[in-house]
C-alpha positions, -999 to 999 in steps of 0.1 A, spaced: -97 144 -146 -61 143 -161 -34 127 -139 -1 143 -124 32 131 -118 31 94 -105 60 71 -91 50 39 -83 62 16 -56 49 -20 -56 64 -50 -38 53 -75 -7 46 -72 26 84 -61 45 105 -50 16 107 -18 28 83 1 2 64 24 28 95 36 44 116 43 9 84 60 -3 79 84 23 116 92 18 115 96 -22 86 117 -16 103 141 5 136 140 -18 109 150 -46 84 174 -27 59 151 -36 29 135 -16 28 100 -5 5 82 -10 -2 53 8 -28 26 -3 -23 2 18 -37 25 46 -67 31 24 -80 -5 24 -72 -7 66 -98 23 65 -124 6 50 -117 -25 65 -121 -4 101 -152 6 92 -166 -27 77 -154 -43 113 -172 -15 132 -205 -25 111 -196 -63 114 -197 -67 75 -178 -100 66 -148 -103 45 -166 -137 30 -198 -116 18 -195 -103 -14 -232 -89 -12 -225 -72 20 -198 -57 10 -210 -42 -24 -235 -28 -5 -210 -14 25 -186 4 -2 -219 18 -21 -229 36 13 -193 45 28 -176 76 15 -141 78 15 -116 110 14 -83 118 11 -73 150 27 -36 164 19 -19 168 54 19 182 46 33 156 20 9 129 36 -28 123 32 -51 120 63 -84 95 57 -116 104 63 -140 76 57 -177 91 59 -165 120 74 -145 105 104 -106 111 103 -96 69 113 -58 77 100 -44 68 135 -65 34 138 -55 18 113 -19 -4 123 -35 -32 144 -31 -67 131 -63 -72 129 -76 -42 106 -44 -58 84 -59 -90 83 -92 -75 77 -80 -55 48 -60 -83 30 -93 -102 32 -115 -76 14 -83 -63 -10 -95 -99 -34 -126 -82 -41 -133 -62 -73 -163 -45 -57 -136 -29 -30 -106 -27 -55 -129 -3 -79 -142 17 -51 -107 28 -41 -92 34 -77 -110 65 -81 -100 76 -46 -64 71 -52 -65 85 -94 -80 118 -80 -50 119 -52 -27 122 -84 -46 147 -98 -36 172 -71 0 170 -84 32 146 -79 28 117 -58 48 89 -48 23 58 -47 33 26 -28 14 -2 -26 6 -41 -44 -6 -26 -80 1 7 -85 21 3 -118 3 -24 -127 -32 -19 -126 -38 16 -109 -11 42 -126 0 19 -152 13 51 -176 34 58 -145 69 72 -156 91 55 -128 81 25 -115 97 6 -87 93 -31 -73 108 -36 -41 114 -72 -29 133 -90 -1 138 -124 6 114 -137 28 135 -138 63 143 -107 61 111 -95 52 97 -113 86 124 -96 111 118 -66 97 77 -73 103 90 -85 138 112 -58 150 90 -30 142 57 -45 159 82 -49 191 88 -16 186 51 -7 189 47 -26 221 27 -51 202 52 -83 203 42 -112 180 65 -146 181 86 -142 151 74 -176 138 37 -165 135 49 -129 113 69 -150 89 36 -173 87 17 -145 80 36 -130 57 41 -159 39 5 -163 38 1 -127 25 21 -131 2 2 -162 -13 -31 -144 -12 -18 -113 -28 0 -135 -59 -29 -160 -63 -56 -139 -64 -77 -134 -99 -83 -93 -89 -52 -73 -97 -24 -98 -85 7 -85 -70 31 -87 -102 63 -69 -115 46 -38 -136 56 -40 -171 85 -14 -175 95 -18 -134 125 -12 -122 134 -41 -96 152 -39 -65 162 -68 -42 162 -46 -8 176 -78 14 210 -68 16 202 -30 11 197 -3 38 173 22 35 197 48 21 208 20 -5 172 17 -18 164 51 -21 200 63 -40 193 34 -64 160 51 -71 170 84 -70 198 75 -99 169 61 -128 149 92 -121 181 115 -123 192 93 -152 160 104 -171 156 133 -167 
């Protein structure tokens, strides 16, 4: 199965990738797709059925039996994991934790990369997420690494969970972030990296808007 138009998005947790790739989609009447929200799905499920993050066994086992689906929903993609649309259960901080924990393991990583290839073979996408240029779309033709320091990335974390009505000290999102962002770097299974040929953006002193007409410019630029 060939693959369609791909812009990647990589970048840590806060820099403002999910929000600039649901934007660049839209400027592009593209898809997005978002990956993250693929591993919270099966993380939801592998909590509902109590398989642990530290079981590699278990959870060979749990991603042989669970079926996952993307289903186009506008520009967006619902999730269907065995049949069961979980889309709108999936922004707790514990499915995120959940899902960071199983995202080091190969067994889970390969289960998802077919998922997401056959997304792109629908048509354009916008993909956004930790490897996309890297490891998953590598012959991407635009890829983007988004990055903020990590302050900024934390009160961005911090305001929008208030805005959710699900308040968390600020101290303990930079922690967490911090210790996201160590996880996702150190581990051996598709690392979060720059992609070779990435453009890199340093979103810290950017809005929004900013990000998105520095993108828009290289893919006008090219073509």
């Amino acid at each position: 199965m060939g693959i369609g138009p791909v812009v990647t998005v990589d970048g840590p947790a806060g820099s403002g990738k999910s929000t600039v790739s649901r934007m660049l989609a839209a400027e592009l009447s593209w898809c997005y797709l978002d990956t993250g929200a693929l591993y919270r799905a099966l993380a939801c499920r592998a909590m509902e059925r109590n398989v642990s993050p530290d079981d590699p066994e278990a959870l060979r086992r749990f991603c042989g039996e669970t079926n996952l689906e993307l289903v186009p929903s506008g520009r967006e993609f619902r999730i269907l994991v065995s049949g069961e649309d979980v889309t709108d259960r999936l922004r707790s901080e514990a499915v995120g934790r959940f899902a960071s924990a199983i995202s080091a393991h190969e067994t889970v990583r390969n289960c998802l990369l077919t998922v997401q290839r056959n997304a792109a073979a629908r048509g354009g996408i916008v993909a956004e997420g930790r490897d996309m240029g890297s490891v998953v779309f590598p012959d991407a033709r635009f890829k983007f690494f988004l990055t903020a320091r990590l302050d900024e990335r934390a009160k961005r974390r911090f305001i929008e969970l208030g805005e959710r009505k699900n308040p968390v000290p600020y101290e303990t999102v930079e922690r967490e972030i911090e210790a996201r962002d160590a996880r996702d770097r150190e581990r051996e299974i598709a690392p979060l990296k720059i992609p070779d040929g990435a453009v890199v953006i340093d979103s810290t002193d950017l809005s929004i808007a900013g990000v998105l007409d520095k993108m828009k410019s290289v893919i006008l630029g090219a073509t």
